[in-house]
N, C-alpha and C positions, 0 to 999 in steps of 0.2 A: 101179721106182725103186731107185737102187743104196742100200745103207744109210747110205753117209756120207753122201749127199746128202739121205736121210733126217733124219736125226740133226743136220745142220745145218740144215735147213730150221727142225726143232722146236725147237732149241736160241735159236735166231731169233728165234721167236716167243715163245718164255715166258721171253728177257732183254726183249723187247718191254714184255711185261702186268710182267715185275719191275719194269719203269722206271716205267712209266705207274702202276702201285700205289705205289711209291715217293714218287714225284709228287704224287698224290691224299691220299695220306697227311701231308706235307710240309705243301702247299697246306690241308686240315683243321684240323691245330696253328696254324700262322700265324693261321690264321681264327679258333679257338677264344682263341690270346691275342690277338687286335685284341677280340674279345667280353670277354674276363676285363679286358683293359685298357680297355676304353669303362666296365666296370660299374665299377671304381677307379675310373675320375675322376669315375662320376656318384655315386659316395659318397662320396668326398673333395668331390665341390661340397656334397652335401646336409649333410654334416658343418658345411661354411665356411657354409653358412646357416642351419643350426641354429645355431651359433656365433655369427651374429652376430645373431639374433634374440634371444637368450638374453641377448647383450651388450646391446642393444637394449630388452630386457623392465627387465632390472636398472638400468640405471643413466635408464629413462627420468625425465622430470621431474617425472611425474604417478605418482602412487600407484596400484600396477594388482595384482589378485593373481586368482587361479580360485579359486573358492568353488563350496564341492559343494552338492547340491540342500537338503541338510540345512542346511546354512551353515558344514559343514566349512573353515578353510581349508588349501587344497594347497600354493599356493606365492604369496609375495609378493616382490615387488621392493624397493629400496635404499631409496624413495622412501616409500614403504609404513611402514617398520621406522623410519624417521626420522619423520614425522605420530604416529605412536603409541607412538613412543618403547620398540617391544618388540623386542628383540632377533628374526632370522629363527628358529633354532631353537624358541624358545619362542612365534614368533606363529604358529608351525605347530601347533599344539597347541591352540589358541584355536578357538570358535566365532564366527561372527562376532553371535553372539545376545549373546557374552559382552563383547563389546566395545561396543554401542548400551549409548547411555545411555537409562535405565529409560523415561522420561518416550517416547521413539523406537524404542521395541526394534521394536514392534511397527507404526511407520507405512510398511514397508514390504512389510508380510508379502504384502498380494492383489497389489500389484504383482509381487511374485517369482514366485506362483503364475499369474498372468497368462501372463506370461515364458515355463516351461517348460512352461505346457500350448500355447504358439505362438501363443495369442490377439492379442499385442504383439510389436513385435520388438527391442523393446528399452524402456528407460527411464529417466529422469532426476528424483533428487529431492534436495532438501537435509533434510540428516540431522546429530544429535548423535551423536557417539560422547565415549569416555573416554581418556583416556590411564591410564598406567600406575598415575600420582600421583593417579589421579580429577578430573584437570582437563576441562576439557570443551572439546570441537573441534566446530568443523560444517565437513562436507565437503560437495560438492555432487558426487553421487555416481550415476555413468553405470553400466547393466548390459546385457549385451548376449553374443550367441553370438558366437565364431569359426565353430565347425562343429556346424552343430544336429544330426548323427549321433553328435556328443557331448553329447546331450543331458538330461545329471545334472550337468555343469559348464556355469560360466559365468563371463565375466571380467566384474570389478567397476574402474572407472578411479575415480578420487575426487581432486577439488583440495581442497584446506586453503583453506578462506573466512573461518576466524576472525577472520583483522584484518580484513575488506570485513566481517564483522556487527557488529565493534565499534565501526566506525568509525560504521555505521548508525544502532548506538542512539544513540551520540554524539551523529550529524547529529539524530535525534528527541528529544533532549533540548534541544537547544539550538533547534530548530523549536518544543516547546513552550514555551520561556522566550523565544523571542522573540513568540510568541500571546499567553500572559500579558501580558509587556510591555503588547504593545496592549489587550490587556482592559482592564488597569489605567490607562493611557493615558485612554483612551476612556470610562473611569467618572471618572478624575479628570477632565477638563474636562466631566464634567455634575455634578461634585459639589454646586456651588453651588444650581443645580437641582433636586437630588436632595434638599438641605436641604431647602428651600422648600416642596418636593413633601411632607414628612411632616411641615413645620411648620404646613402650613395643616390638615391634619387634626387636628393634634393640638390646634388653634388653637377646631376645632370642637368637641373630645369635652370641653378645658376650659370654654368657654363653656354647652354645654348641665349641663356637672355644675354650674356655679353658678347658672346660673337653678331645675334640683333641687331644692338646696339653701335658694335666697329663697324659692320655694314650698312646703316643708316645713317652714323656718322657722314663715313667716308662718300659714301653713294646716295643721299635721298632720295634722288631719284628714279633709283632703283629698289621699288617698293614691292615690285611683282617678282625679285629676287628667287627664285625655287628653293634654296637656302635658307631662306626664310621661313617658308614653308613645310620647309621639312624638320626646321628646330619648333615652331610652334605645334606638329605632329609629338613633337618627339616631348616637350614641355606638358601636351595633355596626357600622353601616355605614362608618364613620369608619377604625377598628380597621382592620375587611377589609382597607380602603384601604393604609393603614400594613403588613398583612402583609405584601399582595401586591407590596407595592414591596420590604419585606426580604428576600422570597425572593428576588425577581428580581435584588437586589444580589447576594446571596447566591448564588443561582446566575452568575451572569456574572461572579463575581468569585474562583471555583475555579478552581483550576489543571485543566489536561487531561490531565496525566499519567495513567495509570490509571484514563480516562475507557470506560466501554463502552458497548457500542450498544444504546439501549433505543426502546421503543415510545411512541409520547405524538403528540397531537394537534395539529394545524399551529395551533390558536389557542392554544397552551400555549406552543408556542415564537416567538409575536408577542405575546401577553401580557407573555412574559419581559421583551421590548425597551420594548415602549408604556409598560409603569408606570414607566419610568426615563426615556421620550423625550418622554411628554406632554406634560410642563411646558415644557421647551425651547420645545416648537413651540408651546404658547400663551403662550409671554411673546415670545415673535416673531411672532405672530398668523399663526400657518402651520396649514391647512385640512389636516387626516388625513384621508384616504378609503380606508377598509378594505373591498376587494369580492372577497369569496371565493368568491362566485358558488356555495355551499351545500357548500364544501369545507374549510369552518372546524372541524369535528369530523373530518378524514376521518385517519385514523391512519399515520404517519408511521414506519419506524427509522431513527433518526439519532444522530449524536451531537449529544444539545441543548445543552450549552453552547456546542458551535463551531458551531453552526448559526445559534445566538443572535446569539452574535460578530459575524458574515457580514451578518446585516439591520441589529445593531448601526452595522456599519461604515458600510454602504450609507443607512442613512436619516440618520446626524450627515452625511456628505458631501452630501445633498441639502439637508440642514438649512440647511449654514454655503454653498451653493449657492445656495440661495432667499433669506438673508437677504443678500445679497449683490446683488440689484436692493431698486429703489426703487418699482419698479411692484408695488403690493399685491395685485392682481389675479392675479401670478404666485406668490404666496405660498400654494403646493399642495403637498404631495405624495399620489401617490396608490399602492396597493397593492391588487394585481388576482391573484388565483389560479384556475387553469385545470388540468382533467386530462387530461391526454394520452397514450392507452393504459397505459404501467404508470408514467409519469411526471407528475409533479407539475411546474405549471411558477408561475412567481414573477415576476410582471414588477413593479416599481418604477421610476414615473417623478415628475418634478418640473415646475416651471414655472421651474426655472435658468436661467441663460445659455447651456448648453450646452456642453459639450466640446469645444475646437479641435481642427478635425482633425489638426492636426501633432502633437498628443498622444493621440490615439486609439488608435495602434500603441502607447503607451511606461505607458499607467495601469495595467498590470496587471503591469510590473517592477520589482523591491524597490527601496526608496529613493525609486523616481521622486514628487514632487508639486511641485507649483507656490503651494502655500499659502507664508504669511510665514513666517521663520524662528522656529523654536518653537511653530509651530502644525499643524503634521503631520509625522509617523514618514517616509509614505511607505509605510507596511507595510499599511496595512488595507487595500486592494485586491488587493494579491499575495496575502496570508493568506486571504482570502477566496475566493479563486479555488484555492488550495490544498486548502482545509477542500472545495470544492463537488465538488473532485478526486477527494479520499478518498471522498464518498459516492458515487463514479462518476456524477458529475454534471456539468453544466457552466453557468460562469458567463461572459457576455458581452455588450458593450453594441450596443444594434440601432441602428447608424449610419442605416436609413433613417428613424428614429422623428421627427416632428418636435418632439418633447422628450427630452431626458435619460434615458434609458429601457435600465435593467440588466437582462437575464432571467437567470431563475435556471431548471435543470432539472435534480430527485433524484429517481432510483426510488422509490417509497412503500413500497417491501416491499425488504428486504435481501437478498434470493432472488432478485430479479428481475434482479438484480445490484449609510469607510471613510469649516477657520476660514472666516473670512469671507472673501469673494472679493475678488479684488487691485481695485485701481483700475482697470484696462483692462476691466473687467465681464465677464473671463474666468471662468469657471467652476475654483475651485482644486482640484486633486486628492490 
């Protein structure tokens, strides 16, 4: 082969592989910035949503911040720094050990350790904290993971409930002064009663101290008299009488406020009512039939004034119920107690008229009665039905009963968990 033809053949070929390398090279770059520019914009995206999660964390509406497993806090939000009134720089510096109020520091602690040992996956509790000024806040306060391979942090959310608890006690203040009310209610129209009821004992303990007296006169020497004896019996027995009605005033006539839940027996809290409603129903000639069926000692927690309240209410409504016929035959009521598993049950029935069914659905809403004007609230059924609430009970009337017939039903153990009838011989409520 001649050498030009050499020489250009090769020369040929390795401008060929220069091009092609060239190329390759070219083609490389290009490709290396479509790579460098795809990873820009997927950190300019990640930047724009770090941004605006940040944006999103800070000015949420709800108080949020990451607390360390110690109760360090890392970082809080706008919302945060406004509820406890501490500026961010200085609530980074705070424990949040240091911010529970003393009485709550500690009602959260097994829940948190719950949390990061993973046993829960989260949690919600209401909690006291302080502010700056040592006023006091309740939040009701969410904890919970983002990422449990961040697992020494955790985010806390927390609302401000302070006006919803103020407003609370509020509502329970004015729920006990309207129970009072009716307590007071409900003793004032058996006052007259109530007189009567401690005048005739006392009517006895003077007549036996004077016939004492004629007999000591006349005879001192007859000191061992059995007369005597048997008026000083009859003088203690008297008294009892007289006590046991003052207490039972006395008890049903305290306020609830400040009332706690104590132990006492189901004939202690129908004690309470009888020595105050006996008279009533015997100067009406209204027949009591007390059948406990051997559940009269059986030990009750409750709260016994509003428990009291509740049969209070329930036997005057049968009372001004039964004297409301003319048929004396229906001049009953009777009280029946029943245990049923870990519940205690109360049925109370009369020989009334009976309840119209068109007010069946409405006896147990405030205001509602059908008695004369100034002869009922309207409250002691609602109240009633309230108080059997709180003991996680329930009170309601058995529309298939063929008389008037209220059940009552309270766990026995705290652990376990209401005038005289119109002219149409309606039953008044």
């Amino acid at each position: 082969m001649p050498l030009v033809t050499y020489l250009t053949t090769h020369s040929l070929c390795f401008l060929s592989f220069s091009a092609l390398s060239v190329g390759l090279f070219y083609l490389f770059r290009k490709n290396c910035n479509l790579k460098k520019l795809a990873l820009l914009n997927e950190a300019e995206e990640q930047n724009k949503i770090l941004k605006t999660y940040q944006e999103t964390f800070h000015n949420a509406s709800i108080a949020l911040m990451f607390v360390r497993k110690d109760g360090k806090v890392l970082k809080v939000n706008k919302t945060a720094c406004e509820i406890f009134q501490i500026p961010e720089k200085n609530f980074l510096k705070k424990n949040l050990a240091d911010l529970s109020h003393p009485e709550d520091k500690h009602k959260d602690e097994i829940l948190f350790q719950k949390l990061y040992q993973a046993d829960i996956p989260s949690f919600e509790i209401e909690k006291r904290y302080l502010r700056k000024d040592k006023e006091v806040i309740w939040v009701k306060q969410s904890a919970y993971f983002v990422d449990r391979d961040q697992n020494d942090t955790c985010v806390l959310q927390m609302k401000d409930i302070t006006e919803d608890k103020k407003f609370m006690q509020e509502l329970e203040v004015q729920k006990a002064n309207v129970l009072y009310t009716g307590q007071m209610a409900s003793l004032g129209e058996m006052a007259s009663n109530i007189a009567h009821e401690i005048n005739n004992p006392l009517t006895i303990i003077n007549g036996s101290a004077a016939l004492m007296g004629k007999i000591l006169e006349n005879h001192p020497e007859d000191i061992k008299n059995p007369v005597l004896f048997k008026k000083i019996d009859d003088i203690k027995s008297t008294t009892t009488r007289i006590t046991k009605i003052i207490n039972s005033l006395k008890n049903l006539s305290r306020g609830r406020q400040g009332e706690e839940l104590e132990t006492c027996t189901i004939n202690e809290v129908i004690e309470d009512v009888l020595s105050l409603c006996k008279e009533k129903m015997r100067l009406n000639n209204i027949t009591f039939t007390f059948q406990p069926n051997g559940f009269e000692n059986q030990e009750i927690d409750c709260y016994r004034i509003q428990l009291s309240q509740v049969f209070m209410n329930l036997i005057l409504n049968s009372i001004d119920a039964v004297v409301g016929t003319k048929d004396m035959s229906r001049h009953w009521i009777k009280l029946e107690i029943n245990k049923i598993g870990n519940q205690m049950e109360f049925l109370l029935s009369d020989g009334g008229p009976g309840i119209p069914k068109e007010y069946i659905t409405n006896v147990f809403t405030p205001f509602f009665t059908t008695k004369p004007l100034g002869k009922g609230t309207g409250l002691g059924l609602s109240l009633s039905k309230t108080i059997i609430e709180e003991h996680r009970g329930n009170l309601r009337i058995l529309e298939d009963s063929p008389n008037t017939t209220f059940k009552i039903t309270i766990p026995y153990q705290a652990s376990s968990a209401a005038q005289t009838a119109n002219t149409n011989n309606k039953r008044a409520i």
